[in-house]
C-alpha positions in Angstrom: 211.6 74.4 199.6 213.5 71.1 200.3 216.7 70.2 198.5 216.2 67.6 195.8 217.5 64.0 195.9 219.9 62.5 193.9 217.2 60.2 192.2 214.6 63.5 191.4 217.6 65.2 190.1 218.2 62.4 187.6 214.4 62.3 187.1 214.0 65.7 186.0 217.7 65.7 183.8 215.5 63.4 181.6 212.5 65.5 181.5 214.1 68.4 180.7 215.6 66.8 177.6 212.5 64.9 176.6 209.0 66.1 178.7 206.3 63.6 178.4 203.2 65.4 176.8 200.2 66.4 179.4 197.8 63.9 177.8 200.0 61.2 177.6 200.9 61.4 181.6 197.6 61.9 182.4 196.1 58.8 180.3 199.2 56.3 181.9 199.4 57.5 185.6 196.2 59.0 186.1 193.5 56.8 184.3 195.2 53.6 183.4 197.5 53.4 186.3 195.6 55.1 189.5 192.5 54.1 188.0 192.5 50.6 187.6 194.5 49.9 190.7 192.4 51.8 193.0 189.2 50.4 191.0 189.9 47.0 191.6 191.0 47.5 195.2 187.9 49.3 196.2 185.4 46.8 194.4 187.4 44.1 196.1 187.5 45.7 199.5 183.8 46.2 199.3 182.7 42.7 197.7 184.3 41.2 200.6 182.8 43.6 203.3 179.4 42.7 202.1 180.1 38.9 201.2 178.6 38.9 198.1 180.0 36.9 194.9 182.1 38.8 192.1 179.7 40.3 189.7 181.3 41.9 186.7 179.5 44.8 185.3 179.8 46.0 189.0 183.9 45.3 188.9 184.2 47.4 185.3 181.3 50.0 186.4 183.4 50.6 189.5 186.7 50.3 187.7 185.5 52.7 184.6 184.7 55.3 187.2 187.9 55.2 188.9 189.4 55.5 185.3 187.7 58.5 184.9 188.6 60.2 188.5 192.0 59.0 187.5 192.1 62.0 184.2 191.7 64.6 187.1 194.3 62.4 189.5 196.5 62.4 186.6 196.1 66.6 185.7 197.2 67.2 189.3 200.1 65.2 188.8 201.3 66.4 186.3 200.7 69.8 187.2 202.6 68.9 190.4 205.8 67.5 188.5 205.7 70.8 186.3 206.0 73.0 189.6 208.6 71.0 191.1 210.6 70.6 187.8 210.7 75.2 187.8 212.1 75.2 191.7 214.5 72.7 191.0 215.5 73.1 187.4 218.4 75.5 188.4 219.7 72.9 191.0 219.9 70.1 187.5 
């Protein structure tokens, strides 16, 4: 296990006094924030591969699914920053 940094340490002194709730870290850095980003980019990168004009039901189709893929991105997250929070909560 590698030491934590100043800046996690912080991070997780805050958690432990007030945890964000599963859903609501999944629904902001999961689906709204890994979603949409990587949505766009993707329909962006692949509109101008193919040289075709912006269509948008294709940009919120493509951005919609990413949304969704992001609720999974999001549970692995968060179940990340719960592990990492019981190694290090000793160190806080």
């Amino acid at each position: 296990m590698r030491a934590p940094t100043d800046r996690e340490k912080e991070s997780f002194r805050k958690w432990r006094d007030n945890p964000t709730p599963m859903w609501k870290f999944i629904l902001i850095y999961g689906s709204l924030m890994w979603g949409t980003i990587a949505g766009s980019i993707a329909y962006f990168i692949t509109m101008s591969m193919n040289g075709a004009a912006f269509d948008l039901a294709q940009y919120i189709t493509r951005v919609v699914v990413f949304m969704v893929a992001g609720l999974l991105f999001g549970y692995f997250m968060y179940r990340g920053k719960v592990k990492r929070f019981e190694q290090i909560k000793d160190q806080l």
